[in-house]
N, C-alpha and C positions, 0 to 999 in steps of 0.2 A: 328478597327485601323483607326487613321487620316489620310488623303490622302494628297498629297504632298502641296497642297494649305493650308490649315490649318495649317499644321507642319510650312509654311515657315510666316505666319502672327502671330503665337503665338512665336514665335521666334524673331520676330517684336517687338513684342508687351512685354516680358518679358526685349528685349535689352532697350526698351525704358523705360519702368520702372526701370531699373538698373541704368539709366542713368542720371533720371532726378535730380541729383545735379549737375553735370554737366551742364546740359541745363538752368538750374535755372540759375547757374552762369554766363554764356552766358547774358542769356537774360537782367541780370542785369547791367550787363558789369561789373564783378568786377573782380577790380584789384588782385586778386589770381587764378584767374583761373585754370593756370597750375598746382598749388597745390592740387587745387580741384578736379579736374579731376585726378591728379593723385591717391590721396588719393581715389577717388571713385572707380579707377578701382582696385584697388590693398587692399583695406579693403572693398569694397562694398558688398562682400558678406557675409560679419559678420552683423548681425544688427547694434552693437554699429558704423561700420565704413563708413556704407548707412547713420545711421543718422547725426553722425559727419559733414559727408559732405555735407547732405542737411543745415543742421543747419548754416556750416560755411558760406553754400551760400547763406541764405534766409536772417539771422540775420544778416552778417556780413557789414560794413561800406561802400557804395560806394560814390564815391569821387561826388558830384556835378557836372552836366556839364553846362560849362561857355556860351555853345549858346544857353541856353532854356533863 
C-alpha cells in the first residue's frame, strides 16, 4: 500500500495533468479562459472534453500584445 506521501504527490500529479488546458490557456493568456477552464473541469474527464480544451487552448487565437 502507498504511504501518505506518495498518495498525496500522485494526486498532485494526476490534478495537474487534468488541468493542463487550463494552464495552457493561462500561460497563453487567452482571451477565453474562463470557458476553458470551465469546459475542462466539467467535460475533462471524457477524453473527447480533455481534448477539446486542450485544442481550444493551444490552437486557438490570441490577441497580439501592443508592448512587445
Amino acid at each position: 500500500m502507498l504511504d501518505n506521501t506518495t498518495t498525496v504527490i500522485l494526486i498532485i500529479l494526476i490534478v495537474a495533468l487534468y488541468m493542463i488546458p487550463t494552464l495552457v490557456a493561462n500561460a497563453r493568456d487567452h482571451p477565453r479562459r474562463p470557458q476553458i477552464t470551465l469546459l475542462n473541469i466539467l467535460f475533462g474527464w471524457t477524453l473527447i472534453g480533455w481534448l477539446a480544451a486542450f485544442f481550444w487552448a493551444a490552437l486557438g487565437t490570441v490577441p497580439a500584445d501592443e508592448a512587445r
